[in-house]
C-alpha positions, 0 to 999 in steps of 0.5 A: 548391470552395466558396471558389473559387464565392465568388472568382469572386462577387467577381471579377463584382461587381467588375467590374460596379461598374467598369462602373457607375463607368465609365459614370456618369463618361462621361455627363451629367446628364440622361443614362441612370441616375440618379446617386443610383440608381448610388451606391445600388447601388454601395453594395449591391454594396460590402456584397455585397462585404464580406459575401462576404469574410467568408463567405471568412474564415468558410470558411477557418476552417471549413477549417482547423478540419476539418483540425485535426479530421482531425489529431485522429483522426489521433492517435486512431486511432494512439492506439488503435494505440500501445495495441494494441501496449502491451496486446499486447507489455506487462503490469503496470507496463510496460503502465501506464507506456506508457498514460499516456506516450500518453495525455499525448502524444494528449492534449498534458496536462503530467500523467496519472495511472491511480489504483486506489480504495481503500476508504478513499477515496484514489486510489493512483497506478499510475503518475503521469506528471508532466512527463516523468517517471513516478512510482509510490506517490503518494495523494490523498483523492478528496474536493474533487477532480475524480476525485470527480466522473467516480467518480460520474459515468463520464466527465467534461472542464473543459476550462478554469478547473477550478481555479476549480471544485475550489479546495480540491483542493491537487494542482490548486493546486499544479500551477496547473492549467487543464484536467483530463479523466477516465474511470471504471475498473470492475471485472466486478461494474461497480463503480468501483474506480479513474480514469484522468485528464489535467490541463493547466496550459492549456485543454484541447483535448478531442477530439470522440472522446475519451469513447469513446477514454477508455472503450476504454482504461479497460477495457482498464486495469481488466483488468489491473488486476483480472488484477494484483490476482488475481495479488498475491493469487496471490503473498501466497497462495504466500508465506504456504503457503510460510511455513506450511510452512516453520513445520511443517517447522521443528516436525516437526524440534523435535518430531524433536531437541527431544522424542526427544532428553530421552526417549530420555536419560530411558529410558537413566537409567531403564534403569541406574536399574532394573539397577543400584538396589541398587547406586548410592550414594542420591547417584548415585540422586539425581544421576540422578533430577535428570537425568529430573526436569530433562529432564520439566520441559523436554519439558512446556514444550515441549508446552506451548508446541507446544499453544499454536502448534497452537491459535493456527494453527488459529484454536483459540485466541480472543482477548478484549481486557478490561482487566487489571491488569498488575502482578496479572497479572505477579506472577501469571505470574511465580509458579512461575518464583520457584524456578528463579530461586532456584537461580541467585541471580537477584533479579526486581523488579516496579516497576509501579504497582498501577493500572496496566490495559492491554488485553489477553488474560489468557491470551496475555499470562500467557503472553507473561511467562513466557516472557520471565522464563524466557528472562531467567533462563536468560540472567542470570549468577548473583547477577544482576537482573531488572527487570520494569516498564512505561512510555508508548510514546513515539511514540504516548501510546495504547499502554503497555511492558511491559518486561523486563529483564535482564543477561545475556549479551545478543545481538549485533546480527546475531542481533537479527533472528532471534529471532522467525523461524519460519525459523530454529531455533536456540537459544543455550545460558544461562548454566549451560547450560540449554537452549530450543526457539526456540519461546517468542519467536515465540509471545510474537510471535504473541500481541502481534499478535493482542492488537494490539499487538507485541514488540521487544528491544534488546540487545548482547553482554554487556550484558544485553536489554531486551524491550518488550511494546506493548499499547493503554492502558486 
């Protein structure tokens, strides 16, 4: 309306100019209006005249910019109905996916990314839209960037040059970005735990609504993340009673076989024993006493052993990290196991250097190399050789290897991966047929961790096993 009152401006003006030029053409000199007093006012009417065309200009413009605006919230208000939709039919990564599809499209951003904060100060991208394509598992230190500042800030937008203001953010660089735009996430106890952000390779067109739209989001998207977050929690808990229970199922079944089956062989050798005493031959005494002495010795190894699983699970067991003089220590642990050694011919060597300290639990690691020497010797042909050193692991010159090896009859390559399972009891018979519980490596597993360091094997049927014992150097 206002620029057809603006026409018909123009349209009198006009038409008074043309009379005013008509009449002054059509009279002499000396007759009506002066000539200088019409060309004055011709003039004025002339600036009239171009004032009101750039009024005209002005009014399209600010037309057409209300016509943008009004696109604007066109898209925002079926922003906020592509989210309703999102948050009503989708959970979890479906959700995430969709929000930042639509933020990029409302947006006309090249990148948008949700980002959960970790303590650590990195964003880890739920999921990063770049380009069309969605990615997940992707991190940035939240130092030098713009995230930093709508951390602390809530909300902030560089509609243009926010390169220029963040030159060491290397994201920014890389994408050659011009415009970026971010909200804050908030958990319940309203802290920041996370971002949502846009980045443009051109300027930025922030919508006037955007803040408010971004908040609308952002909360929306804290809740599910908060919901995914109680639920990996959930699930972590669920896998870790499950595997609890597998472990006491798998002791009840060893304490079932592995304690009833020696007792029950001992009573029925004790029995004949006590019937039969003036009878047997001292040999046959003998023979039989070997069975009750061997069997004793394995049910006090294995108690032995379920005592120290029970502690460890119930948190009994401390672990104090001092330095320890390795070779001490194994020489030490090694003591008693000289003799069953002996029985099969079987040499143990120490190659380690006296000096030598690693941080450690006496304790657990006493027990980790009996437990492996055991094995070692049980698995070792007659006449054979253990060796028994240490040396610097390789990718990382901070941690030591204590290592065990032997050549036995090995490990073939599928059973590799069972040999410290709690899910899987089953133990391979040694060389003379002495028998395990399946119980000794998980434990020599469980201490390695809690002394943090770990336990690996190489192995090969018929070739002998090497275990390595990684613990921090001193």
């Amino acid at each position: 309306m206002f620029l057809i009152k603006v026409s018909n401006l123009e349209y009198t003006l006009n038409v008074f100019a043309f009379v005013i030029s008509t009449e002054q053409a059509g009279k002499n000199g000396g007759e009506g209006m002066k000539e200088r007093e019409e060309k004055d006012l011709l003039q004025e009417i002339s600036k009239l005249k171009t004032a009101l065309k750039q009024k005209e200009k002005e009014c399209i413009s600010l037309q057409e910019l209300r016509l943008k605006e009004k696109a604007v919230d066109n898209r925002s208000g079926e922003m906020l109905h592509h989210l309703v939709e999102a948050a009503a039919g989708k959970i979890g990564q479906d959700f995430f996916d969709k929000v930042v599809e639509n933020l990029a499209e409302w947006l006309g951003t090249e990148c948008v990314l949700i980002g959960r904060m970790s303590e650590a100060e990195r964003i880890y991208a739920e999921p990063l839209y770049l380009d069309g394509k969605i990615s997940h598992g992707f991190s940035y230190p939240l130092e030098n960037t713009p995230c930093s500042v709508t951390s602390r800030k809530g909300f902030c937008a560089f509609p243009e040059d926010v390169i220029k203001l963040f030159p060491k953010d290397q994201i920014l660089v890389d994408l050659n970005a011009q415009g970026y735009i971010g909200t804050a996430l908030f958990n319940k106890e309203g802290v920041v735990n996370g971002v949502i952000c846009a980045v443009s390779r051109n300027k930025l067109n922030v919508p006037s609504n955007a803040k408010d739209i971004l908040k609308i989001i952002g909360a929306r998207v804290s809740a599910e993340i908060e919901r995914k977050r109680i639920e990996e929690v959930l699930l972590k808990s669920e896998a870790e009673l499950k595997e609890s229970n597998d472990t006491k199922s798998k002791f009840l079944s060893i304490i079932a076989h592995d304690l009833l089956s020696p007792l029950g062989t001992n009573r029925s050798f004790s029995q004949l024993l006590l019937n039969n005493l003036e009878k047997y031959e001292p040999e046959k005494i003998r023979k039989f006493l070997r069975i009750i002495d061997g069997n004793t010795q394995h049910l006090i190894s294995l108690l032995h052993k379920l005592l120290g699983w029970a502690r460890s699970q119930q948190g009994l067991m401390g672990v104090t990290l001092l330095p320890e003089g390795v070779k001490e220590l194994v020489e030490e642990s090694i003591l008693h196991l000289q003799q069953t050694a002996s029985r099969k011919d079987v040499q143990i060597v120490v190659n380690i250097d006296q000096d030598a300290l690693v941080s450690a639990d006496r304790e657990m690691l006493s027990a980790i190399i009996r437990n492996l020497v055991s094995n070692a010797i049980k698995y070792s042909y007659r006449g054979g050789k253990i060796l028994i050193g240490m040396q610097v692991h390789a990718p990382d010159p901070r941690f030591v290897e204590i290592f065990v090896k032997d050549e036995g009859q090995g490990v073939c390559v599928e059973e590799l991966g069972m040999l410290f399972s709690p899910e899987v009891h089953s133990t391979t018979p040694g060389t003379e047929n002495e028998r395990g519980t399946g119980l000794g490596l998980m434990l020599c597993k469980e201490f390695a961790q809690k002394m943090d360091g770990d336990i690996t094997v190489k192995s090969s049927k018929g070739k002998g096993s090497t275990f390595f014992v990684k613990l921090k150097s001193c």
